[in-house]
N, C-alpha and C positions, 0 to 999 in steps of 0.2 A: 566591211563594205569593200567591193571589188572599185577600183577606179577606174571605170569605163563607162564613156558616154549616158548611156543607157541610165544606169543608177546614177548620176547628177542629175540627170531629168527627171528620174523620177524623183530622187528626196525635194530637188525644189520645188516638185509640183506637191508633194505631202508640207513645204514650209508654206507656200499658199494658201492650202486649204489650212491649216492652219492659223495662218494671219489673219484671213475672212472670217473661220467662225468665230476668235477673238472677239472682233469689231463686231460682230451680228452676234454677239452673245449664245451662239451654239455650243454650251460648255458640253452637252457631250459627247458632242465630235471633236472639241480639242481634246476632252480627258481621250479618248479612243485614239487620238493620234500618236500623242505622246506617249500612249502603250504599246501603241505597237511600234514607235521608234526607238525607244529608249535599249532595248535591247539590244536590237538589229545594228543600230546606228547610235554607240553611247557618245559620240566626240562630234562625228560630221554635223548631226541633228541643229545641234548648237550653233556651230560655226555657221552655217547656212542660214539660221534662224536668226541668227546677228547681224551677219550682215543683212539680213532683209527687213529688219529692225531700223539701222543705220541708214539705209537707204531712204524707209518711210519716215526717218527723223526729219530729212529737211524735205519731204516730200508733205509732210504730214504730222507734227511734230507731239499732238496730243493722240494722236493714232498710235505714233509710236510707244509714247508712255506706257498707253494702257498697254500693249502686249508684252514691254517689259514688265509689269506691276503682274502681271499673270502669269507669266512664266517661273519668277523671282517668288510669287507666293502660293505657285502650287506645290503642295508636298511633293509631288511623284516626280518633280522636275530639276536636277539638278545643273548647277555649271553657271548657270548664268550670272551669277555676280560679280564674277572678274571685270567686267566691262561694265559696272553700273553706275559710275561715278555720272558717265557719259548722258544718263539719263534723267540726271538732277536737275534742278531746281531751286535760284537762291530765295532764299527767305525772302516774303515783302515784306520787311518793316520796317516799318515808322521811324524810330530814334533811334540810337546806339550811344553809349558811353562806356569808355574804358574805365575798370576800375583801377586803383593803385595804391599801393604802399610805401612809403620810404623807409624801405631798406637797402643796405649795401650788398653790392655782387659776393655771394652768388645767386642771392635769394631773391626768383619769380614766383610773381601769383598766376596762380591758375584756379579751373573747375568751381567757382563759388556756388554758394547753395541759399537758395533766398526764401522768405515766408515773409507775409504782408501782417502786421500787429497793427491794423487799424490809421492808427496815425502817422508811424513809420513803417520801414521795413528790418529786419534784422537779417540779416545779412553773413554767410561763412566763409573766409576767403581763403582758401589753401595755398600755402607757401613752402616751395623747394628748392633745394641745394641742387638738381642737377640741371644737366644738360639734358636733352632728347636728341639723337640725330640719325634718322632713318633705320630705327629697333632699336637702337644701343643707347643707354643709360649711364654719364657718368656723374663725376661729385669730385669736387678738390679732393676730399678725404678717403672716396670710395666708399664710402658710407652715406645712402640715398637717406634726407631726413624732410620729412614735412613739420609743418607748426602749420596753426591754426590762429585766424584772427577773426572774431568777433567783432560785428562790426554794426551799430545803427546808424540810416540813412534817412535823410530826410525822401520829399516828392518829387525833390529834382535828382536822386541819387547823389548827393553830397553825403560827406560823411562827417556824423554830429559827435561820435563815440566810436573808439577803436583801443579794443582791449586782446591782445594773447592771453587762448586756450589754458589753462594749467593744467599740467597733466602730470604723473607720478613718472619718476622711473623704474622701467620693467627689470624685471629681474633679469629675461632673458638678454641675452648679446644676440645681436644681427645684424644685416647688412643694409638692414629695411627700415625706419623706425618713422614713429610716427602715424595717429591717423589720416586715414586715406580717403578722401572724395567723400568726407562729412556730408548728408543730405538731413537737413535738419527739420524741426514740424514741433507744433507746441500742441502739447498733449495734457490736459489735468492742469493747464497754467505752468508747467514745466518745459524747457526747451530738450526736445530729446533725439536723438539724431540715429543713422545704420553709419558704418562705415569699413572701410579697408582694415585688417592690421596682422601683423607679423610677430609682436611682442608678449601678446597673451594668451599663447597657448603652443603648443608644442609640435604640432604639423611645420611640415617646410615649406608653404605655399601659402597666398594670401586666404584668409578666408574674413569671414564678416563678424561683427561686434555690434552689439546697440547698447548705448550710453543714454546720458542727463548729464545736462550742464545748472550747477545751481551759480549766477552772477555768469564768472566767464572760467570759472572753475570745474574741471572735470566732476561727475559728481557718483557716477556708477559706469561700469562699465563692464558688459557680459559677453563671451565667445560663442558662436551657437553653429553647430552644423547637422541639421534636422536630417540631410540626406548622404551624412557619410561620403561626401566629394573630395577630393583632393585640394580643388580650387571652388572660392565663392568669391563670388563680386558683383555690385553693381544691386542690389536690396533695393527699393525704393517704400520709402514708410508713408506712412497718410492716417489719419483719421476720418474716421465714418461710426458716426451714433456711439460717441463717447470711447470707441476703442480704437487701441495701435493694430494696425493694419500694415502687413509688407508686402507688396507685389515681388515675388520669387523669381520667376518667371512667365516670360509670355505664351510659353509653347510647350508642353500642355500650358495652360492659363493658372497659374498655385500664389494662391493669397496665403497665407498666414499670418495667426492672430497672433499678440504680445501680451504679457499680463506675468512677467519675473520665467515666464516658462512659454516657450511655443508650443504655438496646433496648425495642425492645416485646416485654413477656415472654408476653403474651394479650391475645387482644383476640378478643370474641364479641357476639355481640346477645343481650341479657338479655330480652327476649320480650316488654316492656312497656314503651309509650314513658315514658321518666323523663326529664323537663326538671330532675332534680336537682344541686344542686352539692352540693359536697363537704361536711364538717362533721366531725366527729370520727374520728383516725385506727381503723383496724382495729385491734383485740384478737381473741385464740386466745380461740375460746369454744364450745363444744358441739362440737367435730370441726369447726369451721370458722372462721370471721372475721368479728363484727360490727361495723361502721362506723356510720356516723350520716349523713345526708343530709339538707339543708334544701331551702326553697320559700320565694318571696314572693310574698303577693299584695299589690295595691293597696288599700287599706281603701274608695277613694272612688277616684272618675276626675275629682275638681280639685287635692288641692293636694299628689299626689306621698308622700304617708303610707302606709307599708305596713308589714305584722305577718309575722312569719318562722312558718313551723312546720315538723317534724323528722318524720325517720323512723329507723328503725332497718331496717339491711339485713342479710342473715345470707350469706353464701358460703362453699361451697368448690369444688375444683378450678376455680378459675377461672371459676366462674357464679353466678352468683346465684339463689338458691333462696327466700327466706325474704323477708316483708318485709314491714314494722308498719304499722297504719294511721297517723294523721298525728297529730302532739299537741304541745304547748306548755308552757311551765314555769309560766308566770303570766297572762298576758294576753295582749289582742289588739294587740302592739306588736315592736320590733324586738329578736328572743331570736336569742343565735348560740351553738351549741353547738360549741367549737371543739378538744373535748377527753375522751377518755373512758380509765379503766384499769379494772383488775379488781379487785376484795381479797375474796377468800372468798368470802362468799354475797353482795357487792355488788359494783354497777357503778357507777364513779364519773364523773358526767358536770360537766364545766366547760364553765361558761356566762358570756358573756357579753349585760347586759341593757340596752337603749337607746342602746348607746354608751357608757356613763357608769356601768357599775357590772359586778362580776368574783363569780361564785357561784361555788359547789358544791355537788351535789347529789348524793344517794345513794337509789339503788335495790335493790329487791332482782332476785337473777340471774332466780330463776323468774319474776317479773314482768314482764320484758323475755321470755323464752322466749315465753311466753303472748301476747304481743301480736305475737307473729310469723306470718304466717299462710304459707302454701304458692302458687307462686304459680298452682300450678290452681285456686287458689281464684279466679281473674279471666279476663277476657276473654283467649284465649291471642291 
């Protein structure tokens, strides 16, 4: 783009007509705009369109949402994330409690993973030796180790029972050890979970594992990489009419079955590009399944610091229908939401906050409903 007069006038008069047909739902003269800019104009496009974003933020501040939410989920649109943080939204909820363990430094809880058993909750708390400090991972030893605690709660989240994971040790040596970001779900009356690991199997990168816990003892424990990836993370398992079920990913949309051996049990394009990772397993909720998805952005582009935000996604038959603007528990800092159940008119999500601290929060159901929007509500 030349930088003269002339073309600033005109791309901001193409970010206007733009801005308009957002709000007035004329998707396709936004999709025709952003075709014919994205070439012409791959950087200024953006730039202009942010600020004029930023502008209608406190000019108009659900105006602006939505043209961020369309920009951010249309495939053909790239760049806009860096500045998304800006566009968030803290959670409304209800209660909060910290979870915690007494143990001595150097060991925090983080990312718990929760399911409702009726008259309690059971509860996964993962515990690490390190530090986090804007990318960088350390450990007294240099050796990053998680454990795992089991843990049953009562209705006020007290803890009634608290037992460590048993787990064998691996043959392999690494610098990783430990499963990772446990997401547990009772399957056949067994407790069976996906998680992170390094130790069984032979790749140099994380990839995913599903296990059974029989009491709070490991009880199986399987390595699977269905699509030959370097790296896997973030599985989210679920039950639906008696079988294990993993949401793979969101974009294309790939469920796969469980039963000693994987399948793909769906796999579609959800119509919106989602750079989402996983975050909180699926719950049966309104005739369908809501999950949780997060995002990073970079806070800065030097020293590697960046702040999580979440969504909530709603599906059934196998597509994704439904899905919340983007929001945070407390600040602009590293939030993981690795954990969610139901109990009556609430939805209980488990969070993990900085690395270094394990919550609980409670929502109400219609609150989550309401923040879910359709998604002919965006650029199809």
């Amino acid at each position: 783009m030349q930088n003269n007069e002339d073309d600033l006038v005109s791309l901001d008069n193409l970010c206007t007509r733009f801005s308009q047909s957002i709000i007035h739902r004329d998707f396709d003269q936004s999709r025709e705009i952003i075709e014919m800019t994205k070439n012409n104009y791959p950087r200024d496009i953006q730039v202009h369109i942010h600020q004029k974003m930023i502008l209608l933020y406190y000019l108009n501040k659900s105006r602006s949402i939505m043209l961020f939410d369309n920009l951010y989920l249309y495939r053909g649109f790239q760049g806009s994330s860096h500045q998304g943080f800006f566009y968030s939204d803290p959670l409304n909820y209800t209660s909060k409690k910290r979870l915690n363990i007494n143990l001595p430094p150097p060991w925090k809880c983080l990312n718990p993973s929760i399911i409702n058993l009726g008259n309690k909750y059971l509860i996964n708390i993962r515990v690490v030796n390190y530090t986090h400090y804007r990318g960088s991972y350390t450990s007294p030893t240099g050796i990053i180790i998680t454990r795992n605690f089991l843990a049953e709660l009562n209705n006020d989240f007290e803890i009634l029972k608290l037992n460590e994971m048993i787990i064998p040790n691996f043959p392999r040596q690494c610098t990783i050890k430990g499963l990772e970001d446990c997401r547990i779900v009772k399957w056949r009356e067994n407790i069976w979970f996906t998680c992170t690991t390094f130790e069984n199997h032979s790749l140099t990168s994380a990839q995913v594992s599903i296990g059974s816990i029989i009491g709070h003892h490991l009880s199986s424990l399987h390595h699977f990489n269905p699509f030959n990836k370097q790296c896997e993370k973030n599985w989210l398992p679920f039950v639906k009419d008696d079988k294990l079920e993993i949401i793979y990913s969101s974009e294309p949309f790939v469920v796969l079955e469980y039963d000693k051996e994987l399948r793909i049990k769906s796999s579609n394009n959800s119509l919106i590009r989602t750079p989402f990772r996983g975050s909180a397993s699926p719950i049966e909720f309104m005739n369908g399944y809501l999950y949780v998805v997060h995002d990073a952005y970079n806070i800065n582009d030097f020293d590697g610091e960046r702040s999580y935000v979440h969504r909530f996604v709603w599906f059934n038959d196998y597509k994704i229908q439904k899905i919340s603007h983007q929001f945070f528990f407390e600040d602009k800092q590293i939030e993981y939401c690795s954990g969610m159940c139901l109990n009556n008119d609430y939805i209980i999500l488990t969070v993990g906050i900085r690395d270094e601290e394990a919550w609980i929060y409670e929502i109400k159901v219609v609150e989550v409903w309401l923040m879910l929007k359709d998604l002919s509500s965006f650029i199809p």
